[in-house]
DSSP file (Angstrom, degrees, kcal/mol; ACC not computed):
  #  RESIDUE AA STRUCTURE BP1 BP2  ACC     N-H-->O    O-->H-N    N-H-->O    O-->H-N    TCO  KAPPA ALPHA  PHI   PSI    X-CA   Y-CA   Z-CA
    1    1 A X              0   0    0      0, 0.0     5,-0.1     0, 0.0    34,-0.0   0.000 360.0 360.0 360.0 150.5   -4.7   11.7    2.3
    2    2 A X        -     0   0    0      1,-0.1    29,-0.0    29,-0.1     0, 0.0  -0.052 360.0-102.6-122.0-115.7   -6.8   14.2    1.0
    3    3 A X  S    S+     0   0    0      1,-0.1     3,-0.2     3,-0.1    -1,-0.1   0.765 124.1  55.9 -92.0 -10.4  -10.0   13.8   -1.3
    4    4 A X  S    S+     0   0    0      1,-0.2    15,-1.1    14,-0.1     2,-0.7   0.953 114.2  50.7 -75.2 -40.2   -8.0   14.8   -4.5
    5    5 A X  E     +A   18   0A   0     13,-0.2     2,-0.3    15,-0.0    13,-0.2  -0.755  69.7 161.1-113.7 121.9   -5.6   11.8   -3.4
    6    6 A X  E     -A   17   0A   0     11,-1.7    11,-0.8    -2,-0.7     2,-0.5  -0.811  38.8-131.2-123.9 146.0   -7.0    8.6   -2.7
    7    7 A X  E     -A   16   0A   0     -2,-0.3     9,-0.3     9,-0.3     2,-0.1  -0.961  33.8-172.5-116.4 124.2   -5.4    5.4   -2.5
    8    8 A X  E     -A   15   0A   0      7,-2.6     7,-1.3    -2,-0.5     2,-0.4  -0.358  19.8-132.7-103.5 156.1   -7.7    2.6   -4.7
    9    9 A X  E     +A   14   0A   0      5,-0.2     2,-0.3    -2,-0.1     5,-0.3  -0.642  31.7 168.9 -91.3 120.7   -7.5   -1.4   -5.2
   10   10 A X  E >   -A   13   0A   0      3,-1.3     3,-2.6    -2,-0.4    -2,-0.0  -0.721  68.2 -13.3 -69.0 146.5   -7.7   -2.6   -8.8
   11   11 A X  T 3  S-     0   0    0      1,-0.3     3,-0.1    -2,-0.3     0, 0.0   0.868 129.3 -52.2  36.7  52.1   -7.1   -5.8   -9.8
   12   12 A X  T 3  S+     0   0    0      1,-0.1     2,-0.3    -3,-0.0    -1,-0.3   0.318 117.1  91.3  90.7 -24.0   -5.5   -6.7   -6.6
   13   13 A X  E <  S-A   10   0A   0     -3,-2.6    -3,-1.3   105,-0.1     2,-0.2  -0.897  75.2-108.4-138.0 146.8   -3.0   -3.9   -6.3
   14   14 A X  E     -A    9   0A   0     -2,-0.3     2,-0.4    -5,-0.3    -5,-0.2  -0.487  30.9-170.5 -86.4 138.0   -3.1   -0.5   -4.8
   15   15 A X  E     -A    8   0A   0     -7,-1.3    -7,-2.6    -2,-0.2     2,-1.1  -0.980  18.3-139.3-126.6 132.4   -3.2    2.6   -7.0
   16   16 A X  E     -Ab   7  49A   0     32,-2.1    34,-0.9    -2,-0.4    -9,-0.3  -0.649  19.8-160.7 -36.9  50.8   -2.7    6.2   -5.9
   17   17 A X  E     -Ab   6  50A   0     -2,-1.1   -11,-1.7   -11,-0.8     2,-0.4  -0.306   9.7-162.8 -69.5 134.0   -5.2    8.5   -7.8
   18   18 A X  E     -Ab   5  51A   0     32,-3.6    34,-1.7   -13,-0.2     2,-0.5  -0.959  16.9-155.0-113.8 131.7   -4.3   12.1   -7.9
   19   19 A X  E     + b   0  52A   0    -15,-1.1    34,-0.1    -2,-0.4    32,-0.1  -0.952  30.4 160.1-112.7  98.9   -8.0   13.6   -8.9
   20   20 A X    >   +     0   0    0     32,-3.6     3,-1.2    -2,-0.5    33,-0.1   0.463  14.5 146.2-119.1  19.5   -6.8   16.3  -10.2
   21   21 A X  T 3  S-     0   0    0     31,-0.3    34,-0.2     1,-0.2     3,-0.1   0.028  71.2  -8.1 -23.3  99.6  -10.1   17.1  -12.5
   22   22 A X  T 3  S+     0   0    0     32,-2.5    -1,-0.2     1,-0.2    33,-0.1   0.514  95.4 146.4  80.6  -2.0  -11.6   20.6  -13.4
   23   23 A X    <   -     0   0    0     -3,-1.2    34,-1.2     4,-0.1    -1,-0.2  -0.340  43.9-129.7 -78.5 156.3   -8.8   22.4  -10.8
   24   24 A X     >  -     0   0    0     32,-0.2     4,-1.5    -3,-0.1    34,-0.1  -0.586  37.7 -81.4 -86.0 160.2   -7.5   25.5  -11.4
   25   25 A X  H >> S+     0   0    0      2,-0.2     4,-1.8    -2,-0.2     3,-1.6   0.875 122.3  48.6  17.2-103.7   -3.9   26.3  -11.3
   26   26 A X  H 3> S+     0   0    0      1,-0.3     4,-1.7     2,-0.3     5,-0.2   0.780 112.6  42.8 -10.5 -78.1   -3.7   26.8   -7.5
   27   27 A X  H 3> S+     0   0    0      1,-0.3     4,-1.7     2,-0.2     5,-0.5   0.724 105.5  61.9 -62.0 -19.4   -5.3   23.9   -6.4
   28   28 A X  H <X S+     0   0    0     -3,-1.6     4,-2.3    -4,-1.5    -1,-0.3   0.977 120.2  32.1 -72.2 -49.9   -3.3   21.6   -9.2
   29   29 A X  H  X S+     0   0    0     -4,-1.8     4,-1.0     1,-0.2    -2,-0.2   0.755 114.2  58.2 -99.0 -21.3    0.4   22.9   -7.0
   30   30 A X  H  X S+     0   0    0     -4,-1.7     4,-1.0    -5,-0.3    -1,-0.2   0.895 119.8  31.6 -91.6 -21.9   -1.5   23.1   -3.6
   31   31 A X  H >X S+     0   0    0     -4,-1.7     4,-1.8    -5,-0.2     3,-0.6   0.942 114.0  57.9 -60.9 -57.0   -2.3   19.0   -4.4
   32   32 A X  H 3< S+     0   0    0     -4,-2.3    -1,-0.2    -5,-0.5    -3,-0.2   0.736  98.2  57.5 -47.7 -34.5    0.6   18.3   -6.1
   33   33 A X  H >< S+     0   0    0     -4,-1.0     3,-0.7     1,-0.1     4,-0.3   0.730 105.4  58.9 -56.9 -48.6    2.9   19.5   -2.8
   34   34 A X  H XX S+     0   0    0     -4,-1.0     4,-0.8    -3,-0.6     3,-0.6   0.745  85.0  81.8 -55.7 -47.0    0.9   16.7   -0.8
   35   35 A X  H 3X S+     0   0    0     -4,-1.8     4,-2.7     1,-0.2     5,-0.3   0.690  81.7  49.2 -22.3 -51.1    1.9   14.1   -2.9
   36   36 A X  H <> S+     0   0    0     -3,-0.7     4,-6.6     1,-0.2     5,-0.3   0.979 108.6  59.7 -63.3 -32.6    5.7   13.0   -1.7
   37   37 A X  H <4 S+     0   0    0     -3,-0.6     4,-0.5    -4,-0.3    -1,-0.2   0.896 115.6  31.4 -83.8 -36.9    4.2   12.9    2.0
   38   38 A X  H >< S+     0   0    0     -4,-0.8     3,-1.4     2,-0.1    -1,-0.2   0.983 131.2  40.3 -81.0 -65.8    1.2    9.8    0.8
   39   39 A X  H >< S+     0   0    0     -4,-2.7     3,-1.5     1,-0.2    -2,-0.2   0.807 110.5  54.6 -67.2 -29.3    3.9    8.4   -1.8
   40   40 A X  T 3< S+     0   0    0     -4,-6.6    -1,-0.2    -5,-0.3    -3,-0.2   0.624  99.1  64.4 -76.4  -1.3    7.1    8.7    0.5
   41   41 A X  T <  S+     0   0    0     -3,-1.4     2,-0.3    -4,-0.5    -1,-0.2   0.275  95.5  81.1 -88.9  -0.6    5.1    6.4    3.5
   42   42 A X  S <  S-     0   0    0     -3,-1.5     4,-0.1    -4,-0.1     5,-0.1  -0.868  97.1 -91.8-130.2 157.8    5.2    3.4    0.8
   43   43 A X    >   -     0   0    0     -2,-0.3     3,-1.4     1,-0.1    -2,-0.1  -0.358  49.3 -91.1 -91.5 141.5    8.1    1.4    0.2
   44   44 A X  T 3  S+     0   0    0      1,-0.2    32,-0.3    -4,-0.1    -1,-0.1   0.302 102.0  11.4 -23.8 129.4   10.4    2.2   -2.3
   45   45 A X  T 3  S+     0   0    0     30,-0.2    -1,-0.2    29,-0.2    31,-0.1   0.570 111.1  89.7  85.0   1.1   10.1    0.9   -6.1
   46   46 A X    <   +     0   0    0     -3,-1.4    31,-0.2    30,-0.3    -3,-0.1   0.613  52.3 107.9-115.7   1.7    6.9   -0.1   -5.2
   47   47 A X  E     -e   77   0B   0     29,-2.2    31,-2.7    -5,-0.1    32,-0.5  -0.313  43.3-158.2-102.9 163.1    4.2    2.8   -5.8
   48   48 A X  E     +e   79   0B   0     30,-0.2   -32,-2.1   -34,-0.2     2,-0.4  -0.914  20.3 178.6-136.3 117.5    1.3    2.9   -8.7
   49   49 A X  E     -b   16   0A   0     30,-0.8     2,-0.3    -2,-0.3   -32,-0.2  -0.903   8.8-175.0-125.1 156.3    0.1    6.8   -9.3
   50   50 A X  E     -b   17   0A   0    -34,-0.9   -32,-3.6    -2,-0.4     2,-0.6  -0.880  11.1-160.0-142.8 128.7   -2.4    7.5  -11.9
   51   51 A X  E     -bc  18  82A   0     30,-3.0    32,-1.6    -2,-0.3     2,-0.7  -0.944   3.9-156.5-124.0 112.6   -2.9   11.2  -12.3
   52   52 A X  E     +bc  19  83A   0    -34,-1.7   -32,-3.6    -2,-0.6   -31,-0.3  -0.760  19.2 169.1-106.2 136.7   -6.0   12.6  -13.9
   53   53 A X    >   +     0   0    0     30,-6.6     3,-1.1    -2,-0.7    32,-0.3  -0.031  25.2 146.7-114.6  34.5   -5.8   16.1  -15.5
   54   54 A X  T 3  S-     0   0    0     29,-0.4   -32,-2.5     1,-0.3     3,-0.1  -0.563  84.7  -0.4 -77.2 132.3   -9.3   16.2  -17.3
   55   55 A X  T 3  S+     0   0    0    -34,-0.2    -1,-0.3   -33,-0.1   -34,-0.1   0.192 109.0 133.2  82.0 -26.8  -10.9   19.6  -17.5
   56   56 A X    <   -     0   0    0     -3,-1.1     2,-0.3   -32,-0.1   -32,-0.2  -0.180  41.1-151.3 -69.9 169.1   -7.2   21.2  -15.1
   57   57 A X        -     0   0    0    -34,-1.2     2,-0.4    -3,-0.1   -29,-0.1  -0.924   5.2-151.5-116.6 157.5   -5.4   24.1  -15.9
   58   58 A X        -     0   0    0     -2,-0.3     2,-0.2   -34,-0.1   -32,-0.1  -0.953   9.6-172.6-156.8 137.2   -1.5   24.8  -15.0
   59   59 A X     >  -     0   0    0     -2,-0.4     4,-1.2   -34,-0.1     3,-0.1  -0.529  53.1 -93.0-114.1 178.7    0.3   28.0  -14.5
   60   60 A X  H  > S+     0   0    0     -2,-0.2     4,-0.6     2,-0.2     5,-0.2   0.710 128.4  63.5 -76.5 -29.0    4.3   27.6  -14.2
   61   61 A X  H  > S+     0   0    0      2,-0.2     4,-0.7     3,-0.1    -1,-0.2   0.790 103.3  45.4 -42.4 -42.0    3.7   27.3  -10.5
   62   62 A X  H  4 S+     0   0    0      1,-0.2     4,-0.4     2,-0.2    -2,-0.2   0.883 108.9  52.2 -74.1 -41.1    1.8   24.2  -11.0
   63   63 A X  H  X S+     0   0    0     -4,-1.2     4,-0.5     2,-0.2    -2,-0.2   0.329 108.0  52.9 -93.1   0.8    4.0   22.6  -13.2
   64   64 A X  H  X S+     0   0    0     -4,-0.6     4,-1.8     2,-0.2    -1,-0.2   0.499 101.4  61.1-107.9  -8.5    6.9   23.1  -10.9
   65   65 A X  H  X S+     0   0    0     -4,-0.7     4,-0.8    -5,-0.2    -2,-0.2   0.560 105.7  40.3 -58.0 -11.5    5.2   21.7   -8.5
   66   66 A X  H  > S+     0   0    0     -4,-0.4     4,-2.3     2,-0.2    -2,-0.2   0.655 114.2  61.0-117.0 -43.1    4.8   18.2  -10.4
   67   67 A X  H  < S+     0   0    0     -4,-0.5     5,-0.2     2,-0.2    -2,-0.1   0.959 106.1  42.0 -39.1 -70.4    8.4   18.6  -11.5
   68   68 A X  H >X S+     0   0    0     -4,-1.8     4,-2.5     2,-0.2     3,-2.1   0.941 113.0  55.0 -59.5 -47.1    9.7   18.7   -8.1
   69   69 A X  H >X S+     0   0    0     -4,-0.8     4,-2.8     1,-0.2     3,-0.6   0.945 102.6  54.1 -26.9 -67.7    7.4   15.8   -7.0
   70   70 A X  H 3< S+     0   0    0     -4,-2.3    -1,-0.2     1,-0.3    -2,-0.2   0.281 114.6  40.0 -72.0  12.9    8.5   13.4   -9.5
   71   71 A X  H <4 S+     0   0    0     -3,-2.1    -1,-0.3    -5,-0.1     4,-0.3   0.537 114.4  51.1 -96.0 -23.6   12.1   13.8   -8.6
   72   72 A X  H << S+     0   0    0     -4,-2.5     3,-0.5    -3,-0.6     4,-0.3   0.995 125.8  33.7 -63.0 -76.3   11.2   13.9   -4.7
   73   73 A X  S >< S+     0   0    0     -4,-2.8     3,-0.7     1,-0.2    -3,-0.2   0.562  85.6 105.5 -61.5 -12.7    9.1   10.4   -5.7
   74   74 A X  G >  S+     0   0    0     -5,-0.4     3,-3.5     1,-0.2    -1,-0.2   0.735  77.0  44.6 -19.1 -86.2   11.1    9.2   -8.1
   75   75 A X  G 3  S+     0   0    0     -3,-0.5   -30,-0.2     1,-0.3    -1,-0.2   0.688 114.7  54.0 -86.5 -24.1   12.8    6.2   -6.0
   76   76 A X  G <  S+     0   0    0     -3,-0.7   -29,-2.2   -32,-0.3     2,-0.3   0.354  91.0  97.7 -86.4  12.0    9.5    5.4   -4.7
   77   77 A X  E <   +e   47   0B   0     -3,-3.5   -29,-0.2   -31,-0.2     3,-0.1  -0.829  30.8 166.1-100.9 134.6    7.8    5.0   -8.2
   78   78 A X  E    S-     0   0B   0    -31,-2.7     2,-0.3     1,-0.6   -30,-0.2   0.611  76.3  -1.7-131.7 -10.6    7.1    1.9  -10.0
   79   79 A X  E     -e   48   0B   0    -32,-0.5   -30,-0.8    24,-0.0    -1,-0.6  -0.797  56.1-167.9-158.1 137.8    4.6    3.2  -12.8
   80   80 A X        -     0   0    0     -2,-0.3    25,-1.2   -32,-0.2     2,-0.6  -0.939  10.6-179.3-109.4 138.9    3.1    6.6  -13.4
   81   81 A X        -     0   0    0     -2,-0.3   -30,-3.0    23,-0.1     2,-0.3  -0.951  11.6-148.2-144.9 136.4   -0.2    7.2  -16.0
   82   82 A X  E     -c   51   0A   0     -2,-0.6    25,-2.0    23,-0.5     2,-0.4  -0.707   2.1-150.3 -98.8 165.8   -2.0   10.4  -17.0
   83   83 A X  E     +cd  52 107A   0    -32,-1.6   -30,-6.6    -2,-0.3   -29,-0.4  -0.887  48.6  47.8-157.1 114.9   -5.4   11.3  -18.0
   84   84 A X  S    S-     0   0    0     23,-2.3   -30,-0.1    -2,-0.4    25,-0.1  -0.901  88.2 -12.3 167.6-171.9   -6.5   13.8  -19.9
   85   85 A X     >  -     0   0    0    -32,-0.3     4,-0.9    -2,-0.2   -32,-0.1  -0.300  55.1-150.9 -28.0 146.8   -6.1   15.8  -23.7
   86   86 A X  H  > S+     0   0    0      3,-0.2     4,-2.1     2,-0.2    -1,-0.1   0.435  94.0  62.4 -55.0 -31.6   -2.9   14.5  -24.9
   87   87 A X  H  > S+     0   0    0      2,-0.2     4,-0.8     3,-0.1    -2,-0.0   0.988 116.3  35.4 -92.1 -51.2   -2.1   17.5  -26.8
   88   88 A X  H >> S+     0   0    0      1,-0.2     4,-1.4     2,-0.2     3,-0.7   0.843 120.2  44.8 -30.1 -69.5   -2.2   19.2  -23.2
   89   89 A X  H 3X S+     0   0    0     -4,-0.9     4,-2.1     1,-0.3    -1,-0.2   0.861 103.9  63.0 -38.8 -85.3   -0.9   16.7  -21.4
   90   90 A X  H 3X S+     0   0    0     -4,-2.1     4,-1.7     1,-0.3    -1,-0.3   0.619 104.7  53.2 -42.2 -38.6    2.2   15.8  -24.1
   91   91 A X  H XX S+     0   0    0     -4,-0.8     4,-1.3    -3,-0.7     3,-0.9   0.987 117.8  34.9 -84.4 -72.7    3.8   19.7  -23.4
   92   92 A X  H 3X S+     0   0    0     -4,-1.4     4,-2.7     1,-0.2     5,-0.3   0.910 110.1  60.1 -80.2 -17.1    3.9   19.2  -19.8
   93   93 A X  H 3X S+     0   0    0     -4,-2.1     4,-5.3     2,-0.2     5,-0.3   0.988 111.0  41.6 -22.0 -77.0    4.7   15.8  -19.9
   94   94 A X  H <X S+     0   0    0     -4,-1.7     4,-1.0    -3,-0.9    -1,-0.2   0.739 111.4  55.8 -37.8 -38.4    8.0   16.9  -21.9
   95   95 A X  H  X S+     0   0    0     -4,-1.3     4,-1.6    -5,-0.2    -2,-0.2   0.987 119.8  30.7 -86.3 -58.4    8.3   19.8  -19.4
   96   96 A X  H >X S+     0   0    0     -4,-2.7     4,-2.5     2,-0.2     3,-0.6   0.953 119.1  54.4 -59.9 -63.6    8.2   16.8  -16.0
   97   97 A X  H 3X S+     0   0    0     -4,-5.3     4,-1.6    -5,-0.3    -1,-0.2   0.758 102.5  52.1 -58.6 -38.9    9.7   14.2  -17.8
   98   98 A X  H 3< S+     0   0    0     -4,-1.0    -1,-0.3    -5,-0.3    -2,-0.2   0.744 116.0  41.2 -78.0 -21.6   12.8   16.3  -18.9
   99   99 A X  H << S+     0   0    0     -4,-1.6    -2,-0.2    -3,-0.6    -1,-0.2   0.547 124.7  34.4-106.7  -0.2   13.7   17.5  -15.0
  100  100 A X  H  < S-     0   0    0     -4,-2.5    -3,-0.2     2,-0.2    -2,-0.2   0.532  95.7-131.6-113.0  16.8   13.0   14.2  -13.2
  101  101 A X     <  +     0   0    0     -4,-1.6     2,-0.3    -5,-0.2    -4,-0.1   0.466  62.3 134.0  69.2   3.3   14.1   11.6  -15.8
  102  102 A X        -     0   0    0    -32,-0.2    -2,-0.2    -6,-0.2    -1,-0.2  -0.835  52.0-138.9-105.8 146.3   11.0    9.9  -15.3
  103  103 A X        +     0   0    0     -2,-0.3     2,-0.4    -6,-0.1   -23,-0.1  -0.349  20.5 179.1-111.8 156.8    8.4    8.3  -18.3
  104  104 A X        -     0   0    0     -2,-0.1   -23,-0.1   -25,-0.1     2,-0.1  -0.882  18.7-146.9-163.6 115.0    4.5    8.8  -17.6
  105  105 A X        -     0   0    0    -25,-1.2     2,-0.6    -2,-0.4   -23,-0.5  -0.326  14.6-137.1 -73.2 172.6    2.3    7.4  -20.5
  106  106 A X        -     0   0    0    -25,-0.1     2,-0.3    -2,-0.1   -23,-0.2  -0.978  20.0-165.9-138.4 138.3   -0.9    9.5  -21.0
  107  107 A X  B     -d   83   0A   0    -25,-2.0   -23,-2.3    -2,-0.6   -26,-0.0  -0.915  30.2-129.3-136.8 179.6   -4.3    7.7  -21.6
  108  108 A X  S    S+     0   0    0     -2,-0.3     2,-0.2   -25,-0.2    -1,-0.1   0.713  90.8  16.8 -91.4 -16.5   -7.6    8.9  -22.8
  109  109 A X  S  > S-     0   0    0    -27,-0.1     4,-0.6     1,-0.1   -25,-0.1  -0.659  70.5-114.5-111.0 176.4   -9.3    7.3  -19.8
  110  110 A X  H  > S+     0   0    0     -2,-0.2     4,-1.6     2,-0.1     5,-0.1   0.743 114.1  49.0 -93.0 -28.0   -9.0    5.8  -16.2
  111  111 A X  H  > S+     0   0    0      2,-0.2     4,-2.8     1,-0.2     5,-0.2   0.954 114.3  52.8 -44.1 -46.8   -9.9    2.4  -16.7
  112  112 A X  H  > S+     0   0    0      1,-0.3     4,-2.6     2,-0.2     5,-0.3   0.991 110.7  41.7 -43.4 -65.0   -7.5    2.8  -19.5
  113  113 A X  H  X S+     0   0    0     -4,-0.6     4,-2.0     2,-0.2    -1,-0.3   0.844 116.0  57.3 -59.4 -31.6   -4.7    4.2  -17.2
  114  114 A X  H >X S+     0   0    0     -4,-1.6     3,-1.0     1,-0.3     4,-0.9   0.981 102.5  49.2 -75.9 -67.3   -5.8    1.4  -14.6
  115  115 A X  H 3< S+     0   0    0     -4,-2.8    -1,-0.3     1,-0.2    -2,-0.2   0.702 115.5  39.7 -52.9 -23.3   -5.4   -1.4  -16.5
  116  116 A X  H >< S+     0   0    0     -4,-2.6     3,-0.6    -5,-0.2    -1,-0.2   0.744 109.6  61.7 -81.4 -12.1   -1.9   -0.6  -17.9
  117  117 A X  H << S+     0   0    0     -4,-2.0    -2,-0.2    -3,-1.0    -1,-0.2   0.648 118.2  27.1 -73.7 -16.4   -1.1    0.6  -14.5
  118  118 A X  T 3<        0   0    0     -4,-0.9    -1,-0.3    -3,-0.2  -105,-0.1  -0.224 360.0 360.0-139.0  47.6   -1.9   -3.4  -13.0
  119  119 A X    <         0   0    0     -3,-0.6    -1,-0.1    -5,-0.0    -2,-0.1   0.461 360.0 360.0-113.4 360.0   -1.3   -5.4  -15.4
């Protein structure tokens, strides 16, 4: 893994964090790319991501990067949560959600995101 993705305990159960906090553009698609290879090692239906976007910015490069992820990780996803603005967050949200078919809540924290993510 690498230090933007880190694999966490809470409440018993392992959560993914993608830290993807204050990155630019670049670095949001060069992270994002990394992803299937940490989430595709774990067994299907079983993975916990939390992805924080406080403080990022997202070119259309970045955001088809996170597109293709979340259909690549799709089979291996069992909750997804965001963090960050909402009114950011809600547009690409919309933008991910509508090419991989997959739901991601957004919260205003990570505690937040953690506890619905393990509960």
């Amino acid at each position: 893994m690498s230090e933007r993705i880190q694999s966490i305990v809470h409440r018993g159960k392992k959560v993914i964090v993608v830290d993807l906090s204050k990155c630019e553009a670049d670095e949001v698609e060069r992270t994002v790319r990394q992803l299937p290879d940490v989430v595709t090692a774990q067994p299907a239906g079983s993975v916990l991501v939390l992805g924080d976007f406080t403080g990022a910015t997202f070119d259309d490069d970045a955001i088809r990067a996170m597109q293709q992820a979340a259909v690549f990780d799709k089979p291996f996803i069992k909750k997804s949560a965001l963090v960050g603005p909402e009114d950011l967050l809600d547009s690409i949200r919309k933008k991910i959600t509508g090419f991989s078919h997959r739901e991601f809540l957004i919260f205003k924290t990570r505690q937040e995101a953690l506890e619905w993510l393990t509960q």
